[in-house]
Every structure is written in structure tokens, then in C-alpha cells.
C-alpha positions as CSV (number, residue, x, y, z in Angstrom):
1,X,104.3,105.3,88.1
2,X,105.3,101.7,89.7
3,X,102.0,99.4,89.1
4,X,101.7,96.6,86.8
5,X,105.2,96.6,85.9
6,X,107.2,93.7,86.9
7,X,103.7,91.6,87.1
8,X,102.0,92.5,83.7
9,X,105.6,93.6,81.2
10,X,105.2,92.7,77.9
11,X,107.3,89.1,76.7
12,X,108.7,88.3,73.3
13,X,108.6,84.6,72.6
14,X,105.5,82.7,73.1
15,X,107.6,79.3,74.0
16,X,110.9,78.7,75.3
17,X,114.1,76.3,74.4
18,X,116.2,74.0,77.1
19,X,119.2,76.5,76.6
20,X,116.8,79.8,77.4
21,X,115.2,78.3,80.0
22,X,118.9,77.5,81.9
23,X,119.9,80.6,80.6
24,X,117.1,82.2,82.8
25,X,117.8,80.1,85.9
26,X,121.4,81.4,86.0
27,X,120.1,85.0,85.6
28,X,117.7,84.3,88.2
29,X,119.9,83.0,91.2
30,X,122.3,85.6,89.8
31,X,119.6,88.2,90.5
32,X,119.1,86.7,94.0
33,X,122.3,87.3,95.2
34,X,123.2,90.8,93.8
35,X,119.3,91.7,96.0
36,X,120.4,89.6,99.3
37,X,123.8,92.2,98.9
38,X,121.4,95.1,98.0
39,X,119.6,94.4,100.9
40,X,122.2,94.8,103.3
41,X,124.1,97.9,101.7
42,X,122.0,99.7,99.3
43,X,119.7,102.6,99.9
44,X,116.2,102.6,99.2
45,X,113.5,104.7,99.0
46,X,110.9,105.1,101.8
47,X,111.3,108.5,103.5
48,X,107.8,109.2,102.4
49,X,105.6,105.8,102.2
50,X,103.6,105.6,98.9
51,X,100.1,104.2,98.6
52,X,98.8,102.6,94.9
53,X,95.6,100.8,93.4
54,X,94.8,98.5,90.4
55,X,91.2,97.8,89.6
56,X,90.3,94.9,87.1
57,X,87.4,95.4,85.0
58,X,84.7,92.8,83.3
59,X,83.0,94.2,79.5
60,X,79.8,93.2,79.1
61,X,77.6,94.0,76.3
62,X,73.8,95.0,76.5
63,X,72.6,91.2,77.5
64,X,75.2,91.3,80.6
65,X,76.9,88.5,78.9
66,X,80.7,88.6,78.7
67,X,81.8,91.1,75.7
68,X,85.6,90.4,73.6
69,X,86.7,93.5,72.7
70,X,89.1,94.5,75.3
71,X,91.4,96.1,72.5
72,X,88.4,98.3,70.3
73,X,87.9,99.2,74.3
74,X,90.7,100.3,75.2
75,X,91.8,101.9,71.6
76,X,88.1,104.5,72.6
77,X,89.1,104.9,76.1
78,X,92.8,106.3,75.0
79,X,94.4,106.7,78.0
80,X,97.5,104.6,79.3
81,X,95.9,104.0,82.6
82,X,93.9,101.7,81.3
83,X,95.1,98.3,79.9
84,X,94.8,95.1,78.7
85,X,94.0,91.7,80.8
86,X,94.2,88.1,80.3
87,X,91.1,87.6,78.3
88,X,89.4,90.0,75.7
89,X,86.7,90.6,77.7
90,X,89.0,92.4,81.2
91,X,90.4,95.3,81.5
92,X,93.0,97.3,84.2
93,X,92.8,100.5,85.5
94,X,96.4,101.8,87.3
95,X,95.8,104.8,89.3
96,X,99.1,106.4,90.3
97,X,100.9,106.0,93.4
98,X,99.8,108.7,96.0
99,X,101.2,109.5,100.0
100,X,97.9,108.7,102.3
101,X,97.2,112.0,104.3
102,X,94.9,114.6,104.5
103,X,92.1,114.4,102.1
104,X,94.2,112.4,99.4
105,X,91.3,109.4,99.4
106,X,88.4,111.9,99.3
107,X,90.0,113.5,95.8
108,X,91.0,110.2,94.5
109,X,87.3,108.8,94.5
110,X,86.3,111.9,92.9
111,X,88.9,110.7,90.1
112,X,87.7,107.7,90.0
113,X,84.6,108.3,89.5
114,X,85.4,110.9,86.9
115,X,87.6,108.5,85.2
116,X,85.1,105.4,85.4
117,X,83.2,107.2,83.6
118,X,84.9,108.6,80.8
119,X,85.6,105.0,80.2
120,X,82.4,103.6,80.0
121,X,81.1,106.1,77.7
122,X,83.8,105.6,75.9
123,X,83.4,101.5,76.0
124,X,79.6,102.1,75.4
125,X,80.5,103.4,71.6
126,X,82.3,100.1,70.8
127,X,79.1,98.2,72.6
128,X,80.4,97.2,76.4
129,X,79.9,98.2,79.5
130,X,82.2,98.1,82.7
131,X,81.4,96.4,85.7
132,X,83.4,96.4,88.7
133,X,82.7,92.3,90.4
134,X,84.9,89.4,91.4
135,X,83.9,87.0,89.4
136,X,81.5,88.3,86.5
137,X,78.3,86.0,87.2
138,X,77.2,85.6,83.5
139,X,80.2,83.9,82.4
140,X,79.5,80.3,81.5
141,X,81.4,77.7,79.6
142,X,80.7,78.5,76.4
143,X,81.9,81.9,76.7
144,X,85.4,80.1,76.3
145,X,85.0,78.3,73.1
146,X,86.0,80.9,70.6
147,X,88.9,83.5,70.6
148,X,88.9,84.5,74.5
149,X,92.7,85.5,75.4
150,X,93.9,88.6,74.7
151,X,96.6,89.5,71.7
152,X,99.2,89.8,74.1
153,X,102.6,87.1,74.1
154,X,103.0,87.2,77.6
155,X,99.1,85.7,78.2
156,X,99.8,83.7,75.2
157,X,103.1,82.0,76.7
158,X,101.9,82.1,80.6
159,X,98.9,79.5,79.3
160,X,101.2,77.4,77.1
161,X,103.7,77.0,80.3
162,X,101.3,76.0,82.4
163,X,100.0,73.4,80.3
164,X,103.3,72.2,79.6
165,X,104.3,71.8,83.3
166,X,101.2,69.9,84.2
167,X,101.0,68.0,81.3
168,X,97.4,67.6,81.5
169,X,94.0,69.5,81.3
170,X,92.9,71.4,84.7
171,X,90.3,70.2,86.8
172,X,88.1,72.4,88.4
173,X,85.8,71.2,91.5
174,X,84.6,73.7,94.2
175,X,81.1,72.8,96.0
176,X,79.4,75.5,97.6
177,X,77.7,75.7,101.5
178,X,74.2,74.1,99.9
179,X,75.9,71.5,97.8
180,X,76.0,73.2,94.6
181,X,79.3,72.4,92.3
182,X,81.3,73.2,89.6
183,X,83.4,70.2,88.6
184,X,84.8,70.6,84.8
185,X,87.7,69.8,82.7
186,X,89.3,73.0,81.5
187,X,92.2,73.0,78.4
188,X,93.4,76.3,78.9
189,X,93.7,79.1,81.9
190,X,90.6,81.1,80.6
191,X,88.6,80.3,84.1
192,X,91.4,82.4,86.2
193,X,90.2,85.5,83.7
194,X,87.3,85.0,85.5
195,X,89.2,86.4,89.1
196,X,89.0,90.2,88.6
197,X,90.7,92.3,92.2
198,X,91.8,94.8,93.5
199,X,95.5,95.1,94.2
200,X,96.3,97.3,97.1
201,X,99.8,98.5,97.4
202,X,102.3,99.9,100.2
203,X,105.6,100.8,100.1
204,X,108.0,100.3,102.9
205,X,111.3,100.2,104.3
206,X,113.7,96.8,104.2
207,X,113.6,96.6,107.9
208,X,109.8,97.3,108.3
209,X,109.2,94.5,105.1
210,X,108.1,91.8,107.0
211,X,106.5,93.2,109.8
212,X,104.0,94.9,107.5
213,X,104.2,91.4,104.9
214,X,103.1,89.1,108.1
215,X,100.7,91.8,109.2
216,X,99.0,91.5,105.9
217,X,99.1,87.6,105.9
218,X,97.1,87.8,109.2
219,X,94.5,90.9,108.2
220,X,94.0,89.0,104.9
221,X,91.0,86.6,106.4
222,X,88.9,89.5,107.7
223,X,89.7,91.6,104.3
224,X,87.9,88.9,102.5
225,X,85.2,87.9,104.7
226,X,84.2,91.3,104.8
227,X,84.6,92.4,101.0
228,X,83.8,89.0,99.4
229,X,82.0,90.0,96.2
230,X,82.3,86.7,93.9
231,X,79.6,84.4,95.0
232,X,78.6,83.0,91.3
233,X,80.9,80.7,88.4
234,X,79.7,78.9,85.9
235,X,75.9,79.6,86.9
236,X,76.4,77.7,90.9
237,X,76.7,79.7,93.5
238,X,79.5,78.8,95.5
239,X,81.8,80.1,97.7
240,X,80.9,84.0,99.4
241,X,84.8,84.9,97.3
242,X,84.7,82.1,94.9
243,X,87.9,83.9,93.0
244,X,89.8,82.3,95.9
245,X,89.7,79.0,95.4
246,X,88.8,79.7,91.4
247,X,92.2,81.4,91.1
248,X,94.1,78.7,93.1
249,X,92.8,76.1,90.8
250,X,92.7,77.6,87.4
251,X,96.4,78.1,87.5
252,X,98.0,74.7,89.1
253,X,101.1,73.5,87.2
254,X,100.7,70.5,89.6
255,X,99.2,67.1,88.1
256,X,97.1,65.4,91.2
257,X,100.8,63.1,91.8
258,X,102.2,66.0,92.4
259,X,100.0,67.4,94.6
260,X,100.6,64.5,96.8
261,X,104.0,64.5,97.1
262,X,103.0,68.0,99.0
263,X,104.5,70.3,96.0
264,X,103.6,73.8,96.6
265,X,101.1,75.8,94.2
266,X,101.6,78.9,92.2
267,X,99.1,80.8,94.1
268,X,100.3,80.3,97.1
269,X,99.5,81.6,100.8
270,X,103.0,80.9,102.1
271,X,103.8,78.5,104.9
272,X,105.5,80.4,107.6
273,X,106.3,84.1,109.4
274,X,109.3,85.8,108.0
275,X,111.3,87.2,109.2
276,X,112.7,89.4,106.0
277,X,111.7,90.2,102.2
278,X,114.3,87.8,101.2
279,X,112.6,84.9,102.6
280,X,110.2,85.1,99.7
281,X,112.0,86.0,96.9
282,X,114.2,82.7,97.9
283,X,110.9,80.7,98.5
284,X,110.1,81.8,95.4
285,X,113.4,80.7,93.1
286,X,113.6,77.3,95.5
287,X,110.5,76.1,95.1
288,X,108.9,77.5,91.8
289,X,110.4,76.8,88.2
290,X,110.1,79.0,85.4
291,X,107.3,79.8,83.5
292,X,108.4,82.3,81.6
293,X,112.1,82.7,80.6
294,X,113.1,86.0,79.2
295,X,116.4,87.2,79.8
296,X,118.2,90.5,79.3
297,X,122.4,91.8,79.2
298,X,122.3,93.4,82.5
299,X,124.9,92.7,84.7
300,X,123.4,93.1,88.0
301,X,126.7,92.9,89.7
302,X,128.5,95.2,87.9
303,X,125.8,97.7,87.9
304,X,125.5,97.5,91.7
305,X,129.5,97.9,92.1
306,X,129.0,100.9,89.8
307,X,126.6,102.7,92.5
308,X,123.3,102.1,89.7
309,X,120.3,99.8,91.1
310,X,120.2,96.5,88.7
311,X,116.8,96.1,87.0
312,X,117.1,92.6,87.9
313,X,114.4,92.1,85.3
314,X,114.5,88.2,85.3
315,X,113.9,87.6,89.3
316,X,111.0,90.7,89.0
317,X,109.3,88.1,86.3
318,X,110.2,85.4,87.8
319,X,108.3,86.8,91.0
320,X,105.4,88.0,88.9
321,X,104.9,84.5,87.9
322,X,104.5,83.1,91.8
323,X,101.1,84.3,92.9
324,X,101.3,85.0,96.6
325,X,98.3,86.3,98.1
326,X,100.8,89.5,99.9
327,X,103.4,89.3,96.5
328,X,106.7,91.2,97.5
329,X,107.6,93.8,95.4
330,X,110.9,95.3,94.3
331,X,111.0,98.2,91.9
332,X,113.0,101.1,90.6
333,X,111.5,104.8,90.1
334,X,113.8,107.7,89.1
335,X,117.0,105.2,89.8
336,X,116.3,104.5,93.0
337,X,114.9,101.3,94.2
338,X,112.1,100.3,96.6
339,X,109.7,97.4,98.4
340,X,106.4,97.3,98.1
341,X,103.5,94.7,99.9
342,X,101.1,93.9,96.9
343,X,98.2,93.3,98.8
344,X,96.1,90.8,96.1
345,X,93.1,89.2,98.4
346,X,90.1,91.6,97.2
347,X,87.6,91.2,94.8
348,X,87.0,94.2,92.5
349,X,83.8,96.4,93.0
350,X,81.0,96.9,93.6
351,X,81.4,101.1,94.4
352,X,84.3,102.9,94.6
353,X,83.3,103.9,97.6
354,X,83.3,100.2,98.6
355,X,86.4,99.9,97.1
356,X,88.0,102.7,99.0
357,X,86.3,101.7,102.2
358,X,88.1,98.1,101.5
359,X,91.9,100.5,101.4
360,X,91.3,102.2,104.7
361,X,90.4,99.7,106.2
362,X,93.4,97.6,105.0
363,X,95.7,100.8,105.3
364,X,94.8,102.0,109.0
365,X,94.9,98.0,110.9
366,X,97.9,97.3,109.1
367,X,99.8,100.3,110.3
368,X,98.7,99.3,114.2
369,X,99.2,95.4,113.4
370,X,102.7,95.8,111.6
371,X,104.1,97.8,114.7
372,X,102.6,96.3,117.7
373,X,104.4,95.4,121.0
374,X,103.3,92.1,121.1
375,X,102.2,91.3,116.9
376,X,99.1,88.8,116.2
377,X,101.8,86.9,114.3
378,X,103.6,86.2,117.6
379,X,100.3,85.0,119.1
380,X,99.0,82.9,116.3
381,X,100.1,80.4,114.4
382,X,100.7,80.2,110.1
383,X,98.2,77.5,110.5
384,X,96.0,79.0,112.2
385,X,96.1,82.4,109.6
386,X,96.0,80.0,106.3
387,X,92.2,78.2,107.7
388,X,91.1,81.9,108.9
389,X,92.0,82.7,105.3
390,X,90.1,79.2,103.9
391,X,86.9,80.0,105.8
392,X,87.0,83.8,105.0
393,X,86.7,83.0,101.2
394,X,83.9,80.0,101.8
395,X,81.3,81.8,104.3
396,X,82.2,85.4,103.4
397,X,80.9,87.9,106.5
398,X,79.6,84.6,108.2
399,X,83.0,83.5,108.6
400,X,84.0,82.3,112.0
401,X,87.4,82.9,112.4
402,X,90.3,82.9,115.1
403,X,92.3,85.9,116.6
404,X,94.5,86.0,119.8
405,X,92.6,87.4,122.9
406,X,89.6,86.8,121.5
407,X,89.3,82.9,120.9
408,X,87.0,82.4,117.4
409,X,84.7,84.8,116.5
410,X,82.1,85.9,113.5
411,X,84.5,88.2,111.0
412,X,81.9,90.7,111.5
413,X,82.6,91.2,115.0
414,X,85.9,90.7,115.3
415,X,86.0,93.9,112.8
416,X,83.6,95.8,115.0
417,X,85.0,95.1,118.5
418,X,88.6,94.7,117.3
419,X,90.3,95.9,113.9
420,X,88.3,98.5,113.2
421,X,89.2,100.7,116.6
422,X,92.4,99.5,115.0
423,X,91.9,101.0,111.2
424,X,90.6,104.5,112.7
425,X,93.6,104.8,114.7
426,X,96.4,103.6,112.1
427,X,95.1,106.1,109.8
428,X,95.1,108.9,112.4
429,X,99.0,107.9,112.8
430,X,99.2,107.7,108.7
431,X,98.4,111.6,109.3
432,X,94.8,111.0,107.6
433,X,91.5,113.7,108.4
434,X,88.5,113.0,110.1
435,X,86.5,112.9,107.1
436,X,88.6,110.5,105.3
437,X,88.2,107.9,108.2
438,X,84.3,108.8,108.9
439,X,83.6,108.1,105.9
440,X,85.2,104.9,104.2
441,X,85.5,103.1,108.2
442,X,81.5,104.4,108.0
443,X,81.0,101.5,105.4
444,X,83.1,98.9,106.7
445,X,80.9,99.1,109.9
446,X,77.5,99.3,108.2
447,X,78.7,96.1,106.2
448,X,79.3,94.2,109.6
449,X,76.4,95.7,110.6
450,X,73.8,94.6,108.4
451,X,75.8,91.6,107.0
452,X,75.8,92.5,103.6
453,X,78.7,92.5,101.5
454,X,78.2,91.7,98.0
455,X,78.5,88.1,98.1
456,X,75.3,88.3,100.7
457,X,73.2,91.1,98.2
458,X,74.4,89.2,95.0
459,X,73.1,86.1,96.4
460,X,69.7,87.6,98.2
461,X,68.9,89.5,94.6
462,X,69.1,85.9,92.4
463,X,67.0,84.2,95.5
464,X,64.3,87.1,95.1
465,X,64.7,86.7,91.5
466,X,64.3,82.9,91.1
467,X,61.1,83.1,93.7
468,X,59.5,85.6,90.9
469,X,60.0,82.7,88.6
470,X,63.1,83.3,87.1
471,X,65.4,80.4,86.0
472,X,68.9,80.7,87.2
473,X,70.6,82.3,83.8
474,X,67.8,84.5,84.0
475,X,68.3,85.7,87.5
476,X,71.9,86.0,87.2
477,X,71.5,88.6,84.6
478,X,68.9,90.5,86.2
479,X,70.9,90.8,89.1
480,X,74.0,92.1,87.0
481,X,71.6,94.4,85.6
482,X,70.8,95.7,88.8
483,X,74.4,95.8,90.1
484,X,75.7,97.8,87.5
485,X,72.7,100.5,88.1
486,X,73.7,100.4,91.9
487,X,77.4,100.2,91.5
488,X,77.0,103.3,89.1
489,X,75.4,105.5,91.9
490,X,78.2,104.9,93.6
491,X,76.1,104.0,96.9
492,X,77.7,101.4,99.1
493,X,76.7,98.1,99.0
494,X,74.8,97.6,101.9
495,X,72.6,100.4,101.7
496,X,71.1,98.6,97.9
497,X,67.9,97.5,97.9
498,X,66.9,94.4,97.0
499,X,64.5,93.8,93.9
């Protein structure tokens, strides 16, 4: 299994000297060069193109609020696929890599489901409950006063780092389309805890990288306008995928000087086409400095001369620590090594059957956008893809966004007249049935038509439960409440009833 690897591997110091931190440079650009030569004379694996999934999970105990005890969680649940998160009140779920034909997505909702549910009766015996959202809406300050990260070094040293490069507490400020805004101080990461996805990944030749990396750069905007589940932070509601701008925030090393001198953030959209997977890696030891600085004894040269792929452990965490929207990936299963597009722009939940519907639909338009005569990313520019992105993650379906041919248009229809004609006929090519298609490309159309995603039911259920008098605290939890019962039946969002 290849998930969660080189992003989420264990560290051993919690703080790093001048000397480690140089000798973690060196090892770095050493591991650059060794994968520029790999990438022109090694082999790698992509004969048959592999599929995975990662789900983050919120615990919440019987009030809805936010419930720290990822690790008595995780110790009932017993099995490796799940694991810990940044704070104690996340969790992960890695489901093995799979190939996409056939019936594959069909059987692996049914062991989803299955294995959802084994986990929360096993979380229910240690007092939680899992819920599948972007941004869990109970969470409030307070909830990050006491002992909130998890007992893990690498969290541990990821938040020291941070603070140490900025130098200063985090500022938080986003305002939401009717004014309301969450604008706090914050002395630690614990906010970006908040941002719970779901990481898509695709594996894919060297020559094909960044076709299918540019292609997911310009599908991004409609992916989120059209799966934004994270409406509610710190009691406001704000933007329709509020884990956006959350996440973008929650983790700047950059003081506000910095910022205008024009220094790039760690999450980080990009700033131009490439036109190979070494663009980024490069971007990424140029411009980024290290935030973590473990180093190993491999000798990526030698191992490479010797006909043995190099771990190149140190430019894998190095990368892991450079949140790119699309993160490049390169791994090694059974000795051989391999790229992978970690698609990162979706929230988690609210069904797996939403969630699954979100993976087609990301699966089949990239295939038909990453091999097109003419590609959108000839026809737009990087500007024009990062503000699609921007206004995606503000007005959610409502987004009005641009796409060559057919000028600016609502997400919704630009996924009903456009990408998904597109998605139905990618995953034909990717050898997938009928069914598979009907049924997950079924939802993505009833979303766009109706207009509900579940930004737009979260929202319209704490409306209909403030006009019954509610206060806002109260409302959020009812509507929580409500989700998890609907998410639970495994009925897709737009098909929920409002209370």
C-alpha cells in the first residue's frame, strides 16, 4: 500500500540544530539530482495505472462537540487502515490502492461502508462518533485550550517549525459573502486540524506527469465548487469550502513583511503550467526551506548506479511539507518506483456515495482533459485557473467561473453542459461499466441540478434552525446531529431533507 507515506512518516526529534538542518539541505539537493537523472533513465512503474483514497475523519462525542481521543479510538478500531491526525480529535482512513475498471468503485463503497462502520461502533465504546465534514462546525475556540495535538513527534515538530519561521502568532481573518468574520490570533496550528479532505490519487507515467498535474490544476475550481462541504469555523459561516482559505492561513510560515515582499506560501496553488514533474519538486527545494530535517545514510547515487531505486527519504519529506493543492508524488512499491497526482482540493463527506461521486467525476474529466488535442491549459491562463480556484472555494456551486469556449459561467453549468459529457466518457476509456458511471455521474448532476452541495444544505439546515428560535451554537449542533443521521444512510446529499 502507497498512501500516507512520504506525507504522514513518523519523525524522531521534535526540534532541529544549525548542523541538522544543513545536513538536510545537502541531502535534499542531493536527492534532486539523483531524481532529475532517474527521470531520464530509470524505469518506472505505470503499465497498469493505480487509483487510491484517504478520508479524514472528525470524533465527536454525544453533544456533537469535538471529542480527544483519537488514540483510545484508534487502539478499539484495531486496524492499520486507520490512523492518527494532527489533533486528538481526527482520524485517517487509507483504503488501498485499486486499478479503476469494471465494477471496482461499486465494491469499494460497499467496503467502505462496511468498514465505516465497524469503526464507529468501535469509536462508540470509547464515547465518539465519526463524521465525515470539511470543517467540523462545532469546533470553537475553546476547544483548543487544553491538550489538542496528537502524541505524535512529527505534529509536535511540524507546529514548533512553523512558529519558529514566522516568528510570530498566526492571524486568521476570512469574512464570509454576508459580512460575517472570523478574525483571531492563533499560537499554534490547531485551526488547520480543523481542514479534514479527501485526497484522491492517480498514478501515472513520467511523460504523462504534467499533462494529467496541469489537468488537475484546471479541474480543481469546479471540484470544489461542486463538493464544497465546509461552510462553518469558529461559529460564522463563511466561505461555501472555508477549509481553503482556513488551510492556507493556519499554516503560513510568512510574517505580513514577508508576505509583501511576494514570498510564496506553504499551501500553495503554483504559479505556472509545467511542463514536467521536476518542475515541482525544484519549486519546491528553491523556494521552500525546511521544516522538518531528518536525514538518513542512503546514498542515492550509489544506490541508483547499483540498479536499486533510492528512497530519497529527505526530498519525499521535504515535499510532504509543501502543501500544493495537486502534490507530486514519488514512491517505491516492491523496489520499483512510481508518480503519483495527489489530488488534495476536496472536503471529506458527507456520504460515501458523495464521496465516490466526487472520484469519478475527478477520474473520468481528467483522463479527457490530460489527453486533449488542444488542452484547457493551452487556452487558459495560470491566472485565470488560480481566481476560478479563489471563487470556487468562496461561492461554492454559485461560483461563476471561466473556461475556454465557453466565456464565464455558473460551476453548475459548466459541469452539466461541459465536464460532465467529459467524466462519462474518460471513464468509458478508463475501461469503467455502465453502472459505475450511472450511478456516481447520477449525483454529480443532481447536485448541479438542485444546487445543493453540502455547503448549500449545511447552511439552509442552521437558517431553518435559527428561524425555529435556535441561537447559532444551538443550530450548529442540530444540524451536525442531523448530518451525521443523513450521512449514515448513505443517501446523497442533495436528496436530504431539510428540518
Amino acid at each position: 500500500m502507497w498512501l500516507g507515506r512520504d506525507m504522514g512518516a513518523e519523525v524522531s526529534a521534535q526540534s532541529y540544530t544549525r548542523e541538522q538542518r544543513q545536513r538536510y539541505r545537502e541531502k535534499v539537493r542531493q536527492n534532486l539530482d539523483v531524481f532529475e537523472r532517474m527521470l531520464r533513465t530509470s524505469s518506472f512503474e505505470f503499465d497498469r495505472p493505480m487509483t487510491g483514497l484517504e478520508i479524514e475523519l472528525n470524533l465527536v462525542d454525544e453533544h456533537m462537540q469535538p471529542h480527544f481521543h483519537n488514540a483510545e479510538v484508534l487502539a478499539a478500531i484495531a486496524d492499520e487502515d486507520y490512523q492518527t491526525e494532527l489533533a486528538r480529535y481526527n482520524i485517517e482512513l487509507n483504503v488501498p490502492p485499486r486499478p479503476l475498471p469494471g465494477d471496482s468503485a461499486i465494491e469499494l463503497e460497499a467496503e467502505l461502508r462496511a468498514s465505516l462502520n465497524r469503526a464507529d461502533r468501535a469509536s462508540r465504546a470509547v464515547g465518539s462518533k465519526l463524521v465525515a465534514i470539511g470543517i467540523l462546525p462545532t469546533v470553537m475556540p475553546e476547544h483548543y485550550e487544553g491538550e489538542w495535538i496528537s502524541r505524535n513527534n512529527r505534529y509536535t515538530a511540524l507546529n514548533d517549525s512553523i512558529f519558529v519561521a514566522r516568528g510570530e502568532d498566526i492571524y486568521l481573518d476570512i469574512e464570509g459573502p454576508t459580512g460575517e468574520r472570523v478574525a483571531t490570533y492563533c499560537d499554534s496550528i490547531a485551526p488547520e486540524s480543523a481542514c479534514t479532505s479527501v485526497q484522491l490519487h492517480l498514478q501515472v507515467a513520467p511523460s504523462e506527469f504534467a499533462a494529467h498535474w496541469n489537468a488537475a490544476q484546471a479541474l480543481s475550481a469546479p471540484q470544489v465548487a461542486i463538493a464544497a462541504n465546509s461552510p462553518f469555523f469558529f461559529g460564522k459561516r463563511l466561505h461555501a469550502e472555508t477549509r481553503i482559505e482556513l488551510f492556507t492561513q493556519a499554516t503560513d510560515t510568512r510574517p505580513v513583511e514577508l508576505k509583501n515582499q511576494g514570498v510564496r506560501p506553504r499551501v500553495f496553488f503554483g504559479e505556472r503550467w509545467i511542463t514536467s514533474i521536476f518542475d515541482l519538486f525544484e519549486e519546491n527545494v528553491r523556494y521552500f526551506p525546511t521544516l522538518l530535517a531528518e536525514t538518513t545514510d542512503e546514498d542515492p547515487m550509489a544506490k541508483l548506479e547499483a540498479g536499486v531505486a533510492p528512497e530519497l527519504a529527505e526530498l519525499r519529506l521535504h515535499n510532504g511539507t509543501v502543501y500544493r493543492w495537486n502534490r507530486p508524488i514519488y514512491d517505491i512499491v516492491d523496489g520499483t518506483p512510481h508518480l503519483r497526482v495527489e489530488n488534495r482540493v476536496l472536503p471529506a463527506g458527507p456520504t460515501i456515495v458523495d464521496v465516490l461521486a466526487n472520484a469519478a467525476f475527478y477520474y473520468g474529466a481528467i483522463r479527457m482533459l490530460a489527453h486533449e488535442d488542444r488542452p484547457v491549459w493551452t487556452k487558459m491562463s495560470f491566472a485565470a485557473c488560480e481566481e476560478n480556484f479563489r471563487r470556487a472555494a468562496r461561492d461554492g456551486i454559485d461560483a461563476r467561473l471561466y473556461w475556454p469556449g465557453f466565456g464565464e459561467l455558473s460551476a453548475d453549468e459548466l459541469a452539466l453542459r461541459h465536464l460532465l459529457p467529459l467524466a462519462h466518457e474518460g471513464l468509458r476509456l478508463w475501461g469503467v461499466s455502465d453502472a459505475v458511471r450511472e450511478r456516481y455521474l447520477g449525483v454529480i448532476e443532481g447536485r448541479c441540478k438542485t444546487g445543493v452541495n453540502g455547503a448549500e444544505w449545511s447552511t439552509r439546515a442552521v437558517r431553518a434552525f435559527e428561524a425555529s428560535g435556535c441561537d447559532r451554537r444551538e443550530a450548529l449542533r442540530r444540524m451536525l446531529e442531523l448530518y451525521a443521521v443523513h450521512m449514515d444512510s448513505n443517501e446523497p446529499v442533495h436528496t436530504w431533507p431539510l428540518p
